[in-house]
TIKESE-563279 format. One line per 5 residues: number of its first residue (from 1); their letters; for each residue x, y, z of N, C-alpha, C. Coordinates in steps of 0.05 Angstrom, whole numbers, plus 5000, padded with zeros to 4 digits. Atoms other than C-alpha are relative to their C-alpha. Example, Ala and Ser with C-alpha at 12.3 -4.5 7.8 and 13.67 -1.06 7.14 Angstrom:
<recs>
1	as	5018:4976:5000:5246:4910:5156:5018:5024:5000 | 4984:4976:4999:5273:4979:5143:4985:5022:5014
</recs>
This chain:
<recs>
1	xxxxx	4991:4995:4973:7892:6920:5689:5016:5026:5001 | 4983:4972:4994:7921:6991:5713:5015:4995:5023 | 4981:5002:4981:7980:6990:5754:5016:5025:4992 | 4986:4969:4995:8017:7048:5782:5027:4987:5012 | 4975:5012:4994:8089:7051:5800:5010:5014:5022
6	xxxxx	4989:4988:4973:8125:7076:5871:5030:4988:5002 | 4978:5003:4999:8200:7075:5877:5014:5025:5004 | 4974:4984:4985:8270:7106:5892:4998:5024:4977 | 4987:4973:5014:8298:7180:5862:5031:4981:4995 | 4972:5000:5005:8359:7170:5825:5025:4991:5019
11	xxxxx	4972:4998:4975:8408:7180:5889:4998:4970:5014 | 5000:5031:4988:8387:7108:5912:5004:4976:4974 | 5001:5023:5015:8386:7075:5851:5037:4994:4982 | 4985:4993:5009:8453:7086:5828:5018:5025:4980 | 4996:4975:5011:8458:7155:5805:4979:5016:4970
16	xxxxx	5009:4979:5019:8436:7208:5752:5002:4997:4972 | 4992:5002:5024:8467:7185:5694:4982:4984:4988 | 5012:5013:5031:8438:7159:5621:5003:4971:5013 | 4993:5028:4985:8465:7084:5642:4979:4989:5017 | 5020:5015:4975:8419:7076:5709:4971:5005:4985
21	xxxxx	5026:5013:5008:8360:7097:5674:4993:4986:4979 | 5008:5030:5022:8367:7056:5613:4991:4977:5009 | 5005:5029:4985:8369:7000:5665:4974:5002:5019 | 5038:5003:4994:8304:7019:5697:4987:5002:4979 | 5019:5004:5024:8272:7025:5632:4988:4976:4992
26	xxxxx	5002:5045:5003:8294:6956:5617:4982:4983:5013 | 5006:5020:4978:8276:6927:5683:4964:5004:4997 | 5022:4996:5005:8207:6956:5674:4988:4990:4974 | 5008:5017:5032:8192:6938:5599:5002:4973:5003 | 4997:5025:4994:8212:6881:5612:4976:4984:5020
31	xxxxx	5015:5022:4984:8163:6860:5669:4971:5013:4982 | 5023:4987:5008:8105:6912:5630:4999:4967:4974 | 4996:5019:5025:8128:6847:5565:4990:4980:5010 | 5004:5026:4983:8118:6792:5617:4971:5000:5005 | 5024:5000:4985:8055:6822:5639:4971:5021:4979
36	xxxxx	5012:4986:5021:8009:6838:5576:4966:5015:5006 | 5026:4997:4990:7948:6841:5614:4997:5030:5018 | 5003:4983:4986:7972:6899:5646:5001:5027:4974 | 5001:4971:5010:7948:6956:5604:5006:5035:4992 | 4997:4975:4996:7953:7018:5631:5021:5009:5018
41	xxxxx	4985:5004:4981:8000:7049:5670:5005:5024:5019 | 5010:4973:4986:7996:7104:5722:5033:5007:5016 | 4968:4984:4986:8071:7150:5741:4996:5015:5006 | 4993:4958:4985:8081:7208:5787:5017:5016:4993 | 4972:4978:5009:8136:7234:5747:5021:5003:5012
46	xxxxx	4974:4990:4981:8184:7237:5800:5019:4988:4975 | 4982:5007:5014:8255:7228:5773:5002:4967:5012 | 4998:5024:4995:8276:7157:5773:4987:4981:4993 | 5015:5023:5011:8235:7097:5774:4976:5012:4994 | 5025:4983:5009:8170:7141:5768:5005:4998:4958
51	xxxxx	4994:4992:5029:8202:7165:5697:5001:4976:4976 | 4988:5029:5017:8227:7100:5674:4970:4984:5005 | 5022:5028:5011:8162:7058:5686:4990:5019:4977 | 5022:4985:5029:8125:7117:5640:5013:4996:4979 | 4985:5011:5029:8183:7107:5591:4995:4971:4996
56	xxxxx	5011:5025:5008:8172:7039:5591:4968:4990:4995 | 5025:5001:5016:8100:7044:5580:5000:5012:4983 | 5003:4991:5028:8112:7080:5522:5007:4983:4983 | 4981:5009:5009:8162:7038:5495:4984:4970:4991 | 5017:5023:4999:8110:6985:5514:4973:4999:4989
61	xxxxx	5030:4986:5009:8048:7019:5472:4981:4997:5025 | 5020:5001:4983:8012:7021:5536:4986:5021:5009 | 5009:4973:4997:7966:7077:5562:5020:5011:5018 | 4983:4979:4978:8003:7124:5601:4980:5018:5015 | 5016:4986:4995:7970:7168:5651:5021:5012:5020
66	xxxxx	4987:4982:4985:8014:7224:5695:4989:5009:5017 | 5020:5005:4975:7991:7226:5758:5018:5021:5022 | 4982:4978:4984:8033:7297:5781:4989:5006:5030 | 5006:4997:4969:8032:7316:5854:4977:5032:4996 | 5002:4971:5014:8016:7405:5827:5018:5002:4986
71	xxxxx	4981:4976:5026:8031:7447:5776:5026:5008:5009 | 4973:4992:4996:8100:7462:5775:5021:4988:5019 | 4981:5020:4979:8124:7408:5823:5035:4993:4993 | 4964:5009:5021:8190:7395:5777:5018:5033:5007 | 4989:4974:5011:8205:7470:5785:5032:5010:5004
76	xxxxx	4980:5000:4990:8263:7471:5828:5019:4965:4980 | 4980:5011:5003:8301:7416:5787:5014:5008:4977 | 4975:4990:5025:8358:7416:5734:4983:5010:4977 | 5017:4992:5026:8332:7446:5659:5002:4968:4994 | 5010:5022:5021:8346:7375:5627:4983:4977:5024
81	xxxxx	5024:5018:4986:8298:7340:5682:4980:5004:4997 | 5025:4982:5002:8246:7385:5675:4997:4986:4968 | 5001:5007:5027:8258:7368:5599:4991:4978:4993 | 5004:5025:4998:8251:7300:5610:4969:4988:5008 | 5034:5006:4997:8182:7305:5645:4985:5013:4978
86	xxxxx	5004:4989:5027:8165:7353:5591:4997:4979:4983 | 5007:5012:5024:8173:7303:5538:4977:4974:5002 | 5022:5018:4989:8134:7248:5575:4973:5015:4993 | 5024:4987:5003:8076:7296:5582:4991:5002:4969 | 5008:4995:5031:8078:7310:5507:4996:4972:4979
91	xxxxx	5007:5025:5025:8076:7238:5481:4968:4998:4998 | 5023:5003:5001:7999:7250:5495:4983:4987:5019 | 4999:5013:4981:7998:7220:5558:4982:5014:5014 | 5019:4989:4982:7939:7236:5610:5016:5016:5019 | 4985:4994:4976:7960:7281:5658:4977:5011:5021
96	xxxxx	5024:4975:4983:7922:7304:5720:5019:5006:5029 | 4988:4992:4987:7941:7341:5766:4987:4995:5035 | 5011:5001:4972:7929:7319:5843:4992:5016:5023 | 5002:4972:4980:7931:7385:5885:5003:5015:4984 | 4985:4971:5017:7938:7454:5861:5020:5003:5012
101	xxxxx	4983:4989:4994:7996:7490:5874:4996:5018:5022 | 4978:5001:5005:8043:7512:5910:5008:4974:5014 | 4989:5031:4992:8092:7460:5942:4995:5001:5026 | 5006:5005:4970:8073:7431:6008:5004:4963:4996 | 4990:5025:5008:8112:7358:6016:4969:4978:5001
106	xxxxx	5028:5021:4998:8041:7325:6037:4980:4993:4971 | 5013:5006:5025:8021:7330:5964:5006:4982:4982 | 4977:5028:5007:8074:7274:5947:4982:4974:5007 | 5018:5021:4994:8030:7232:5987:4974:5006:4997 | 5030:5007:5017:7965:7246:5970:5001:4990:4959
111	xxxxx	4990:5008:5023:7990:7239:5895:5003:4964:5000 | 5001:5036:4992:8010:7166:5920:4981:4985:5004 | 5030:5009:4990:7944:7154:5951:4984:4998:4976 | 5017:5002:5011:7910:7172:5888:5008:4983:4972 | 4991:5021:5017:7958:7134:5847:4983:4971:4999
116	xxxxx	5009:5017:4991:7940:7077:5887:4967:4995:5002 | 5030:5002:5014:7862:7082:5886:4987:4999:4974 | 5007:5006:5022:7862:7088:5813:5012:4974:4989 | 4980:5027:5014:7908:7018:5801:4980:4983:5013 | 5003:5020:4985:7899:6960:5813:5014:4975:5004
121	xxxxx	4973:5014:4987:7966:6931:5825:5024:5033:5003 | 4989:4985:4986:8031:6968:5859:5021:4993:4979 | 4960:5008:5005:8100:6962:5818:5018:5021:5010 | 4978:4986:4979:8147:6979:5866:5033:4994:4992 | 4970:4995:5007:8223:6995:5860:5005:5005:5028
126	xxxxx	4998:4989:4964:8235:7000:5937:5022:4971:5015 | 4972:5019:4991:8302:6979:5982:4994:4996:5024 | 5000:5006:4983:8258:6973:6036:5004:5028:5023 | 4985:4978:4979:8287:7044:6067:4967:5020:5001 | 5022:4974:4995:8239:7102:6103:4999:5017:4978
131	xxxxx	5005:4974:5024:8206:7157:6056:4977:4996:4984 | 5037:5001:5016:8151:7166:6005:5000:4982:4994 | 5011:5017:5013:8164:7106:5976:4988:4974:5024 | 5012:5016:4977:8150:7065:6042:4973:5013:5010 | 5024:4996:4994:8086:7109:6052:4988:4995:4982
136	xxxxx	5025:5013:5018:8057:7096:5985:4995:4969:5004 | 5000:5025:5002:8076:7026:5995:4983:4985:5027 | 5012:5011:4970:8046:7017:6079:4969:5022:4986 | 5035:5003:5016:7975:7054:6031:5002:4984:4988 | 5009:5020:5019:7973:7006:5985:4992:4972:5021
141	xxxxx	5020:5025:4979:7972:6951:6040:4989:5005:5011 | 5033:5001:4982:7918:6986:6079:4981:5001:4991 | 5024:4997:5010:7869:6991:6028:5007:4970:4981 | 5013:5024:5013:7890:6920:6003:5012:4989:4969 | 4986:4995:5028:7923:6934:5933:5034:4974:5000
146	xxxxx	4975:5022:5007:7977:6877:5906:5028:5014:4997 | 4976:4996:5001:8048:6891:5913:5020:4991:4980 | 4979:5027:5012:8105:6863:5859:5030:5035:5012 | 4975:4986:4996:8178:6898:5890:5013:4983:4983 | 4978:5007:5007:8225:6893:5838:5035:4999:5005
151	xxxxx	4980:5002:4986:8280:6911:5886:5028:4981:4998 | 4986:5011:5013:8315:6848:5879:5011:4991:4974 | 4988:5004:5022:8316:6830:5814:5019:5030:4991 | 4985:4989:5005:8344:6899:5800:5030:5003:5007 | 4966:4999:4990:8405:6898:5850:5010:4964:4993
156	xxxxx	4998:5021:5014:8409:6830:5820:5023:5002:4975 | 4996:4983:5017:8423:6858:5762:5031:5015:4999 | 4978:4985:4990:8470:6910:5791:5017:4988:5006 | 4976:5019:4987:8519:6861:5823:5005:4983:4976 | 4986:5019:5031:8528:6816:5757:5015:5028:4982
161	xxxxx	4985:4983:5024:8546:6883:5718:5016:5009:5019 | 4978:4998:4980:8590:6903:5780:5028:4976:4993 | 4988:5028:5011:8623:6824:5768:5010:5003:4980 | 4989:4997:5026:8632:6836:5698:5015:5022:4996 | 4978:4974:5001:8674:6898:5699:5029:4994:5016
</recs>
């Protein structure tokens, strides 16, 4: 089974730091452990949960496949983000590229779209709020594609390690 992933940037999930994405790594490995049947696994790179499901398919020997919007889409961010998709790309991981270049935001969602026609499940990281990840997520239900939002279990999560401090 190939499943692709759609979720938040950093700024929703609890920030930028090492910490939050350890804990999407987790949260992902963890359901990729639960769910052996799921093979392959298809990321748009974005920062955030994009990054962390591909890390967790690595982590999880699963195929990886990078599923960038264009060339140079990362260009405008920090050096160690860029670095970060960089190293993804280099574990050997498929990459294709969905549009050519340059940036035009509609290539975010076609990227999504073609995420979604190559899967055949959705793992979602979504709080429910407007933006790309609610348009990949309202394609996936018009063409039919299975949904799992990990949403709660994550802020789940978040509020017990909130508790414990």
């Amino acid at each position: 089974m190939i499943i692709c992933g759609t979720g938040h940037r950093p700024n929703k999930l609890g920030g930028y730091d090492d910490a939050t994405h350890i804990r999407l790594v987790e949260l992902a490995s963890k359901w990729l452990a639960e769910h052996p049947e799921a093979t392959t696994v298809i990321s748009g790179g974005a920062l955030g949960w994009d990054q962390a499901l591909a890390g967790a398919a690595i982590v999880q020997f699963r195929i990886l496949e990078l599923a960038l919007p264009f060339p140079g889409f990362e260009d405008r961010w920090p050096m160690s983000s860029k670095a970060h998709l960089y190293s993804l790309i280099h574990t050997g991981a498929k990459t294709t590229y969905v549009c050519e270049g340059p940036y035009a935001g509609w290539k975010m969602q076609e990227r999504n779209k073609w995420m979604v026609d190559h899967a055949d499940q959705v793992l979602a990281l979504w709080d429910g709020s407007n933006g790309g990840t609610s348009n990949c997520i309202r394609y996936a239900n018009k063409v039919g594609k299975p949904i799992t939002n990990l949403w709660d279990v994550y802020n789940d999560g978040r509020r017990s390690e909130q508790e414990a401090s």
